[in-house]
KEVEX-89084 format. One record per residue (C-alpha): residue number from 0; chain; x negated, y, z negated; residue in one letter. Coordinates in steps of 0.2 Angstrom, whole numbers. Layout:
N
nr | kette | c1 | c2 | c3 | rest
NUM | A | X | Y | Z | A
...
REM end
This chain:
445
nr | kette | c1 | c2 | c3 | rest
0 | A | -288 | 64 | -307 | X
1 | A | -285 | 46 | -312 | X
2 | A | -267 | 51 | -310 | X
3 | A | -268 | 56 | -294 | X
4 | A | -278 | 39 | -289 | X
5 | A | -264 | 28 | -295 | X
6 | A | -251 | 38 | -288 | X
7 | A | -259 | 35 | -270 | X
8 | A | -262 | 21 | -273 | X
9 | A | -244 | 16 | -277 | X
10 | A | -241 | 25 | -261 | X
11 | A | -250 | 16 | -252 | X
12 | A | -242 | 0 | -257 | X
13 | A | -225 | 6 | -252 | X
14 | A | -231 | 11 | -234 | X
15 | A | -240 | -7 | -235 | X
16 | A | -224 | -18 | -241 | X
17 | A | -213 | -8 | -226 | X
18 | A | -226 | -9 | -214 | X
19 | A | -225 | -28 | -217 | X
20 | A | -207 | -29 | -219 | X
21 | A | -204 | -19 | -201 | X
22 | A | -217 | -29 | -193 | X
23 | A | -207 | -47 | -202 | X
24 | A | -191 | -41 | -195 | X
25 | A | -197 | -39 | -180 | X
26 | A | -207 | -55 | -177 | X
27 | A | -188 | -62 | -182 | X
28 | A | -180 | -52 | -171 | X
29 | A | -189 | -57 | -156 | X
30 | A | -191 | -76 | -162 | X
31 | A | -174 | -76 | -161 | X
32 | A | -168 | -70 | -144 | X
33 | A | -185 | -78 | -137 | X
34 | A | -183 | -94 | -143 | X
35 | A | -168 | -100 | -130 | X
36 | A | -183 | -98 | -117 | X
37 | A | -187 | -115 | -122 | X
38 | A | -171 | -123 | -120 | X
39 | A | -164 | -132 | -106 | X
40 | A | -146 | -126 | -101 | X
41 | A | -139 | -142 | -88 | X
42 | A | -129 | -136 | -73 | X
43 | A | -115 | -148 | -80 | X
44 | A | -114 | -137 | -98 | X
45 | A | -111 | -121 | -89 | X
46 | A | -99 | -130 | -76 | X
47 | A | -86 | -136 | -91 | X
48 | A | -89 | -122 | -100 | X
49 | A | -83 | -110 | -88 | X
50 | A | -69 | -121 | -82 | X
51 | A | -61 | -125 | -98 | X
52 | A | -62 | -110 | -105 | X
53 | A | -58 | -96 | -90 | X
54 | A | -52 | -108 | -76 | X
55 | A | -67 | -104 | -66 | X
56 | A | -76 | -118 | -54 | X
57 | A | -93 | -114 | -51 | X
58 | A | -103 | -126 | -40 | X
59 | A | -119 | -125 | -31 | X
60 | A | -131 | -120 | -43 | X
61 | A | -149 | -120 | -40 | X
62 | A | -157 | -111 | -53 | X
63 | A | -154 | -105 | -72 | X
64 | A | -165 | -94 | -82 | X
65 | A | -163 | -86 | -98 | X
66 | A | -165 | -66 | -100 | X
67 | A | -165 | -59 | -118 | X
68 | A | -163 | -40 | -111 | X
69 | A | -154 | -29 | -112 | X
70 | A | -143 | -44 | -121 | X
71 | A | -146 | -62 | -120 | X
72 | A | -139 | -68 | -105 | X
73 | A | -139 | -83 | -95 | X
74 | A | -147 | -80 | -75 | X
75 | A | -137 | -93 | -66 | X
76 | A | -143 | -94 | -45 | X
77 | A | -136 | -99 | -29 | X
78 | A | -119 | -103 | -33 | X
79 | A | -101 | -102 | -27 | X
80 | A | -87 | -99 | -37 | X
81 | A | -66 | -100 | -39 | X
82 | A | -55 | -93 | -50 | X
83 | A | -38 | -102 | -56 | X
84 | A | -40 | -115 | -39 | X
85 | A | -44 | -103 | -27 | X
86 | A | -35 | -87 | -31 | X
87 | A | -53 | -79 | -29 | X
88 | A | -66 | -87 | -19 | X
89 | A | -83 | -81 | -22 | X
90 | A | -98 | -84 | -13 | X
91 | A | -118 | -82 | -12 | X
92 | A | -115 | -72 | -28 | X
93 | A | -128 | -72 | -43 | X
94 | A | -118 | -73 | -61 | X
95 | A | -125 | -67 | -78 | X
96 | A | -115 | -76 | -93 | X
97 | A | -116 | -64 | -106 | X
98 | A | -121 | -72 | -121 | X
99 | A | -115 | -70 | -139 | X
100 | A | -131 | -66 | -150 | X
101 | A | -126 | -74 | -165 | X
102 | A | -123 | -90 | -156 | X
103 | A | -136 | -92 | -144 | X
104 | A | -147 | -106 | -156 | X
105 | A | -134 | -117 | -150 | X
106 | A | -138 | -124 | -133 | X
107 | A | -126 | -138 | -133 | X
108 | A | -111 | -128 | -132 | X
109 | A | -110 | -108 | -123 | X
110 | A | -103 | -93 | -133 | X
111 | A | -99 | -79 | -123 | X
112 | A | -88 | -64 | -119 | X
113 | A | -92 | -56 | -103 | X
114 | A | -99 | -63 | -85 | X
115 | A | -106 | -49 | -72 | X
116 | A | -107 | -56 | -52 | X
117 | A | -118 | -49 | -44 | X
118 | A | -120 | -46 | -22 | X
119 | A | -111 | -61 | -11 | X
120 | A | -93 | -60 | -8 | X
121 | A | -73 | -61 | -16 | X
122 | A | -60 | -67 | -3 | X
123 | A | -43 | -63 | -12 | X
124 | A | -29 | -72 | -2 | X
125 | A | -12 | -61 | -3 | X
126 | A | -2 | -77 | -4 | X
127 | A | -9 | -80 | -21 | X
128 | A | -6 | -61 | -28 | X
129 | A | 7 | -67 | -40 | X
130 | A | -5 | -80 | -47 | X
131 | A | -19 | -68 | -50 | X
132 | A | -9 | -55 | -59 | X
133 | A | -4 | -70 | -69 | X
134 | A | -21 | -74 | -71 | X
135 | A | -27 | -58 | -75 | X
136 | A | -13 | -54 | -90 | X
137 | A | -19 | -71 | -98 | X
138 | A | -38 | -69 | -96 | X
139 | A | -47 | -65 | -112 | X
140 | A | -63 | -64 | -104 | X
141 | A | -72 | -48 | -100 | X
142 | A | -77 | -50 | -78 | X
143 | A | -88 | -39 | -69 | X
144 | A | -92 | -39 | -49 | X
145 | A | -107 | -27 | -43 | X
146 | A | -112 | -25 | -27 | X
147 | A | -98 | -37 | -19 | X
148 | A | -90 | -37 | -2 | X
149 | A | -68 | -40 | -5 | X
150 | A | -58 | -47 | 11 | X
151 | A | -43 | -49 | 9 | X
152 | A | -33 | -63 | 21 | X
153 | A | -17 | -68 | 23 | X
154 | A | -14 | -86 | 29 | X
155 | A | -33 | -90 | 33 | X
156 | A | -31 | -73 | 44 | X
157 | A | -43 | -56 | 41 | X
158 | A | -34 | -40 | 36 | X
159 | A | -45 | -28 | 29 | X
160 | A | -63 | -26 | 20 | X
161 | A | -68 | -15 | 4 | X
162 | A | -89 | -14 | 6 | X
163 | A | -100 | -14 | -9 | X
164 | A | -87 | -16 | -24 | X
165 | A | -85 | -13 | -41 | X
166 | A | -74 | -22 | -49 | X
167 | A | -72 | -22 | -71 | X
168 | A | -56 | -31 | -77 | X
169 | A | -57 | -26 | -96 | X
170 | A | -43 | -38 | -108 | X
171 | A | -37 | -29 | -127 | X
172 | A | -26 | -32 | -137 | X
173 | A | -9 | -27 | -131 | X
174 | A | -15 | -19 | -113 | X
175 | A | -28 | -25 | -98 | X
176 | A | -36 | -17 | -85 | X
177 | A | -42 | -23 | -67 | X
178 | A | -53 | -8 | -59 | X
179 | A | -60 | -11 | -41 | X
180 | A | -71 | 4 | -35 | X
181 | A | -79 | 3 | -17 | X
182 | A | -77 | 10 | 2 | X
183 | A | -64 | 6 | 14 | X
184 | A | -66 | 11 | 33 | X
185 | A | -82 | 21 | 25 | X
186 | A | -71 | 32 | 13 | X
187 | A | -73 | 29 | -7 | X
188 | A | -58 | 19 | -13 | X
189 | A | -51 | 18 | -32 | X
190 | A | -39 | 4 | -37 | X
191 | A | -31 | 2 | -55 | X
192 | A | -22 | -11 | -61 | X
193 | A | -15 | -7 | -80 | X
194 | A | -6 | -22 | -87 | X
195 | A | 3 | -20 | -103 | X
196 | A | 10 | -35 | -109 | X
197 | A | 28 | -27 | -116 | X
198 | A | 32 | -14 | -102 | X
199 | A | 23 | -22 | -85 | X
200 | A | 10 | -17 | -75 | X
201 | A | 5 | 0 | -68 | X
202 | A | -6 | 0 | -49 | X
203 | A | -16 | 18 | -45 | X
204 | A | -24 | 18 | -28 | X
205 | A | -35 | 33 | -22 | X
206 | A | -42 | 35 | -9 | X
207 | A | -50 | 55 | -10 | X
208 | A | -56 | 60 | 6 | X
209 | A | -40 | 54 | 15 | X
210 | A | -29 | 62 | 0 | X
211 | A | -21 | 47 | -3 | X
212 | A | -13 | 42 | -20 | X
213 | A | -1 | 28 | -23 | X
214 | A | 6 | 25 | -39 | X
215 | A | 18 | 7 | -41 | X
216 | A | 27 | 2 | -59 | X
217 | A | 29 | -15 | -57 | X
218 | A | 42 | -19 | -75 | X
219 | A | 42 | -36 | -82 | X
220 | A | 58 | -47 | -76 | X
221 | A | 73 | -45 | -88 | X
222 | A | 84 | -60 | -95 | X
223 | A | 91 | -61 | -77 | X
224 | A | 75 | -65 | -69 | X
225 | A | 77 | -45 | -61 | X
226 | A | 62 | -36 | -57 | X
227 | A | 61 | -16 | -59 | X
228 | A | 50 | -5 | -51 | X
229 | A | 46 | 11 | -46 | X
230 | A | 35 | 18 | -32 | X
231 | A | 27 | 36 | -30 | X
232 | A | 16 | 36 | -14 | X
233 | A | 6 | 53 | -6 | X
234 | A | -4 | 54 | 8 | X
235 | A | -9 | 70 | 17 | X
236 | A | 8 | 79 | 17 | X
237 | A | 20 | 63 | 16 | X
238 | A | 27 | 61 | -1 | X
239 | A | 37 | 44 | -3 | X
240 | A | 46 | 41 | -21 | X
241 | A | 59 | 28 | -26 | X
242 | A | 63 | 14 | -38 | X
243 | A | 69 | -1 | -33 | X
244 | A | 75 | -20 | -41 | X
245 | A | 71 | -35 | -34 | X
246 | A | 85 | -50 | -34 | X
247 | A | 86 | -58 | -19 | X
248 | A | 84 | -44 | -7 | X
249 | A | 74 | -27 | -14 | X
250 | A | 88 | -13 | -19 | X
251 | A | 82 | 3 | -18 | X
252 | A | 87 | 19 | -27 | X
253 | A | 85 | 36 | -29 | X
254 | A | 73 | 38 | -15 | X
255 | A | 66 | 52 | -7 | X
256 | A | 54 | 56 | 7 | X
257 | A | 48 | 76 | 9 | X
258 | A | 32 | 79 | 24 | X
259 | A | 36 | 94 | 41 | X
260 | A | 48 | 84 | 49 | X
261 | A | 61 | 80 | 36 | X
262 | A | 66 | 81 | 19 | X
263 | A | 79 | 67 | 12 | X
264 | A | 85 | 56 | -1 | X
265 | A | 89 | 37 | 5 | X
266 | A | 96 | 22 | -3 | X
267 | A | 99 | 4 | 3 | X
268 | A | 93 | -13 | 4 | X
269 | A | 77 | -21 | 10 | X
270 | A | 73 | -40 | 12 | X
271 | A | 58 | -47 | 17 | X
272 | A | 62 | -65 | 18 | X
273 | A | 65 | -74 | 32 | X
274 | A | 61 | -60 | 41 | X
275 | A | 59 | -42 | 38 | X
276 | A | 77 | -33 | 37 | X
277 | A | 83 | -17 | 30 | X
278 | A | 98 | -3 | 28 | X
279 | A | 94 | 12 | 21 | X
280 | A | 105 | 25 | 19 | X
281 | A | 97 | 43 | 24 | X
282 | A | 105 | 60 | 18 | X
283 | A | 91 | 73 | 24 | X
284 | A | 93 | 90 | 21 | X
285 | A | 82 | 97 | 34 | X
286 | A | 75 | 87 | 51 | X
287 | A | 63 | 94 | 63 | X
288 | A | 73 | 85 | 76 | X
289 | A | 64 | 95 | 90 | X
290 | A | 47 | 93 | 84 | X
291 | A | 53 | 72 | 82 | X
292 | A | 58 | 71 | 97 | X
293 | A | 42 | 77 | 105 | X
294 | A | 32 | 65 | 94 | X
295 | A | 40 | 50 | 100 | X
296 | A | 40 | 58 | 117 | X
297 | A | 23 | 57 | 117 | X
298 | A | 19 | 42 | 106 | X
299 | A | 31 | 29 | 112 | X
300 | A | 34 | 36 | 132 | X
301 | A | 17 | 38 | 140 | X
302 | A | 5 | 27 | 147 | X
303 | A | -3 | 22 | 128 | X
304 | A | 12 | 12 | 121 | X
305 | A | -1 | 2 | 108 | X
306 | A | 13 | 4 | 95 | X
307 | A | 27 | -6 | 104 | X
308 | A | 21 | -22 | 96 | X
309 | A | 27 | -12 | 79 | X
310 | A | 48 | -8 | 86 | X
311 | A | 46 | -25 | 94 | X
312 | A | 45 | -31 | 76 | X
313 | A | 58 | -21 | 67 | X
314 | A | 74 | -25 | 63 | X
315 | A | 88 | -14 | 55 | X
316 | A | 97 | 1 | 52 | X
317 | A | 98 | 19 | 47 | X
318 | A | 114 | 27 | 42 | X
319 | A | 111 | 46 | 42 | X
320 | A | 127 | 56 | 31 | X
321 | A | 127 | 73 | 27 | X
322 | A | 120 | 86 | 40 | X
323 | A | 117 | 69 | 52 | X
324 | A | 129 | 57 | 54 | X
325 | A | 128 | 40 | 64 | X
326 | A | 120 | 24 | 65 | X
327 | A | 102 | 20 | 72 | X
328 | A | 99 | 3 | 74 | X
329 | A | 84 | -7 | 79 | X
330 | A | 88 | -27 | 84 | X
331 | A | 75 | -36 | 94 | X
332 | A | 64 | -21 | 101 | X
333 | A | 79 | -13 | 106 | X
334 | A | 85 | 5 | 96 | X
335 | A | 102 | 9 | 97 | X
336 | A | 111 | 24 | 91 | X
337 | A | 128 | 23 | 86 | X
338 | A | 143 | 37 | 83 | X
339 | A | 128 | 50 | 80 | X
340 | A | 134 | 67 | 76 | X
341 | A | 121 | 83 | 73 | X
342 | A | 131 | 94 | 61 | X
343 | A | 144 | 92 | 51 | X
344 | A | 157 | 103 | 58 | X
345 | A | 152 | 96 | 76 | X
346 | A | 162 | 89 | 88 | X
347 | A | 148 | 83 | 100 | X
348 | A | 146 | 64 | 98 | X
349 | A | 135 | 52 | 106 | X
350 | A | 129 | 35 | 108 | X
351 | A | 111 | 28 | 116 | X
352 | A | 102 | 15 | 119 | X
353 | A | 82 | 11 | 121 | X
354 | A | 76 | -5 | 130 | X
355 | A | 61 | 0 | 138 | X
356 | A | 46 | 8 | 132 | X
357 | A | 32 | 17 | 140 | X
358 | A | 31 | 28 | 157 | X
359 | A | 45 | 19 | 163 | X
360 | A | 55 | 20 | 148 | X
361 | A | 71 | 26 | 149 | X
362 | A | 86 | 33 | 137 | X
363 | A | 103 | 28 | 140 | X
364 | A | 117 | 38 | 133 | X
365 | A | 135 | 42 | 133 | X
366 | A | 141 | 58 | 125 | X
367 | A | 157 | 63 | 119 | X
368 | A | 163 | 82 | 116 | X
369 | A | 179 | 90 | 112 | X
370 | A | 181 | 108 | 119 | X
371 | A | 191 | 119 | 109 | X
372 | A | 202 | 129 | 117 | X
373 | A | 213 | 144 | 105 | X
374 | A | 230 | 144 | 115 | X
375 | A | 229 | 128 | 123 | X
376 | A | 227 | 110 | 117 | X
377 | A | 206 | 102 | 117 | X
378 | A | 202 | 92 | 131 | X
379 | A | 188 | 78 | 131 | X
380 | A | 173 | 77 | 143 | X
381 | A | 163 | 63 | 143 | X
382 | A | 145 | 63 | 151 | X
383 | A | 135 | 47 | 153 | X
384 | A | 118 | 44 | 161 | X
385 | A | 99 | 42 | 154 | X
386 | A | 84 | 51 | 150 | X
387 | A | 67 | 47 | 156 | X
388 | A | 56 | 56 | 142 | X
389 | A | 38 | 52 | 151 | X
390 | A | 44 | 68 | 164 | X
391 | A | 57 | 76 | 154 | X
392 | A | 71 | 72 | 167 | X
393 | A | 88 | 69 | 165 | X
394 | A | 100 | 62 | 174 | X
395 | A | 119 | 62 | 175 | X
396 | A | 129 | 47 | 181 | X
397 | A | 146 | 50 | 177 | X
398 | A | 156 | 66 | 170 | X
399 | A | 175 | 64 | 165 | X
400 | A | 183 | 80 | 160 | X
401 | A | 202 | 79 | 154 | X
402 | A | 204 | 61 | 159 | X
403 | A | 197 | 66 | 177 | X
404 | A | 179 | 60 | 185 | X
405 | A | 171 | 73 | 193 | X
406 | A | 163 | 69 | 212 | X
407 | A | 144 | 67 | 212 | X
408 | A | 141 | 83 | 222 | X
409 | A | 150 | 90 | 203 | X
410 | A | 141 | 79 | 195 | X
411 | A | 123 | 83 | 200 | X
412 | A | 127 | 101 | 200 | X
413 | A | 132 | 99 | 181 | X
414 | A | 117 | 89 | 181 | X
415 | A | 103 | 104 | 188 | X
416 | A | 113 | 115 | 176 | X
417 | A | 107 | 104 | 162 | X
418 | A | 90 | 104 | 167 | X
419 | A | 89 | 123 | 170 | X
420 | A | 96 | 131 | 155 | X
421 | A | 94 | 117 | 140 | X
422 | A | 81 | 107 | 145 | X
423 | A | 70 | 120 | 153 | X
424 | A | 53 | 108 | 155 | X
425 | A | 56 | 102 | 136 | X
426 | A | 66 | 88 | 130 | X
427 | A | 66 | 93 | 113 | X
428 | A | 79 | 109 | 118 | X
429 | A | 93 | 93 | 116 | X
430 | A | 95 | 97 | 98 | X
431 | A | 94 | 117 | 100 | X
432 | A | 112 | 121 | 97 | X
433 | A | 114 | 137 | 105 | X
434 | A | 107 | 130 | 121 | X
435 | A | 120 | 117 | 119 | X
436 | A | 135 | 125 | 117 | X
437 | A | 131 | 138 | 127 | X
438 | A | 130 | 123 | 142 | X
439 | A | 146 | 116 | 136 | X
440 | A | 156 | 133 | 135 | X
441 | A | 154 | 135 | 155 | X
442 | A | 170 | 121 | 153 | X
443 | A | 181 | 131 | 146 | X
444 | A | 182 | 142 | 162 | X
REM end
């Protein structure tokens, strides 16, 4: 029995001594986060901290409270921000400074690792992309945005808007990571940005609902200041992929483009300053050329010409081999096609020319077409005239056969002919090739 007393007794005392043990560490423990409740963190301290340490200017800050949970964290209110001189301007935002626990009894001077902005908005000018992937392959300081509006502008002007953002860019050791998660034009929308420091950087954006996915390899520049790239880019059922260089101009190589109007490979060159130029070289082995030519029938020749601004804007060629052959060309809103050939074998040739766009739009062409004859030597005929798309009509001007004109009552015979049999209320029968030479066999008799 006495036994038995002084071994619950002895058990008690081991409950005792924990109970007072636990209840020590946790008086401790709570003493410790609480404690910086009674300090007084300046404006100023957190101002230089951040500035010397991450390049980040905050201003305007109204209020600062301490929070011990979830982790010690520094509250700071009504402030505006800047990163590296402007790279990212952030306003009416709320920022929690992550503090490090085992150095928050020193209030003169901020330990941290992480700092969350919460609500207001990023504006990320495009002119200073460069400098923020520069900034963000430096950074060693974990930055999170919640609940934050991103414009994007470009010379002080709007482009485009991602609503009610996520944004993590997460540094380690030899790799970092810029994830931005929010909606664009009310669909969700994923960027990733993976920066190894050995390789380059890696850019993955989704967006789901549209079935879009771009993926760009951006390699780091090589002893000759050369950038190397490659780009894979799907949406719906385009797919675009090629890689490129960047010296003065943008080489591109090993391209290829796949969606239902034409599967190809192309090559060339593209520069974008001082203006935007390129020559690519296309070798496509199937085009829809009917189904292309009703598109921009309809797209470029009807009363809704909204895209013109676009053509008025490009300049450039495209040099088609293979099954197409020719030159089309767009210099100051105009599109010209040079020495174009459809088939390989073919011994139709013709040039055009669109100036004007719209209802009124019109195609000028001139076409060249060797008939073959088996006992006797070929003869030429030339036709020239134009097209006006917005009514499928065409009209020819002039007709030359074997270095003779024929008279206009030829002409326009020729002409109906044309109309009737190939054209038949649809543009698009210009590319169908039995249509074609069928019209261009009555010559031979």
């Amino acid at each position: 029995m006495i036994k038995n007393f002084k071994f619950i007794f002895k058990k008690k005392s081991i409950y005792k001594i924990s109970f007072y043990s636990l209840g020590f560490f946790i008086i401790v423990f709570f003493s410790y986060f609480l404690i910086p409740n009674f300090f007084i963190y300046s404006p100023q301290l957190i101002e230089e901290s951040l500035k010397k340490n991450n390049d980040i200017n905050i201003k305007n800050i109204s209020k600062i409270n301490y929070k011990a949970f979830p982790t010690p964290r520094l509250k700071v209110s009504g402030s505006n921000a800047d990163i590296k001189k402007n790279i990212l301007e952030i306003d009416e935002s709320e920022i929690e400074i992550i503090l490090n626990p085992i150095h928050i009894l020193n209030y003169k001077k901020l330990f941290y690792n992480k700092i969350i902005i919460k609500g207001g908005s990023t504006k990320i000018n495009t002119n200073n992309i460069n400098q923020l992937i520069n900034y963000f392959k430096k950074n060693k300081l974990k930055i999170f945005l919640k609940e934050n509006n991103i414009i994007l502008v470009k010379n002080d002007k709007f482009l485009f808007q991602i609503n009610d953002s996520k944004i993590a860019i997460s540094p380690a050791n030899n790799q970092k990571q810029l994830t931005i998660d929010g909606v664009f034009l009310n669909h969700k929308i994923i960027f990733l940005l993976n920066s190894k420091l050995r390789e380059g950087n890696n850019i993955i954006i989704k967006i789901p609902k549209l079935d879009i996915l771009s993926s760009i390899f951006l390699g780091n520049k090589d002893k000759f200041g050369f950038l190397k790239g490659s780009v894979n880019f799907k949406v719906l059922n385009n797919f675009f992929q090629f890689n490129f260089t960047k010296e003065k101009n943008i080489k591109i190589k090993k391209g290829f483009m796949r969606n239902n109007l034409i599967n190809s490979s192309f090559e060339g060159d593209v520069a974008l300053k001082p203006n935007f130029f390129f020559n690519l070289n296309l070798e496509p082995t199937i085009l829809n050329t009917e189904k292309l030519f009703t598109i921009i029938q309809k797209e470029y020749f009807s009363d809704d010409v909204g895209r013109l601004e676009l053509i008025k804007k490009i300049n450039g060629f495209f040099t088609f081999k293979k099954k197409f052959q020719g030159d089309v060309i767009f210099k100051n809103g105009e599109i010209l096609f040079k020495n174009f050939k459809i088939g390989t074998n073919s011994s139709l040739l013709f040039d055009a020319s669109i100036s004007e766009f719209g209802k009124k739009g019109k195609i000028y062409f001139n076409i060249l077409k060797i008939i073959q004859y088996r006992k006797s030597p070929s003869k030429e005929l030339k036709i020239s005239g134009f097209i006006v798309p917005s009514t499928s009509k065409i009209i020819f001007e002039k007709l030359l056969f074997d270095k003779e004109y024929y008279a206009q009552k030829e002409v326009k015979k020729y002409e109906e002919k044309f109309q009737n049999e190939v054209i038949q209320k649809s543009l698009s029968n210009i590319f169908n090739e039995i249509k074609i030479d069928n019209f261009f066999n009555k010559f031979k008799y």
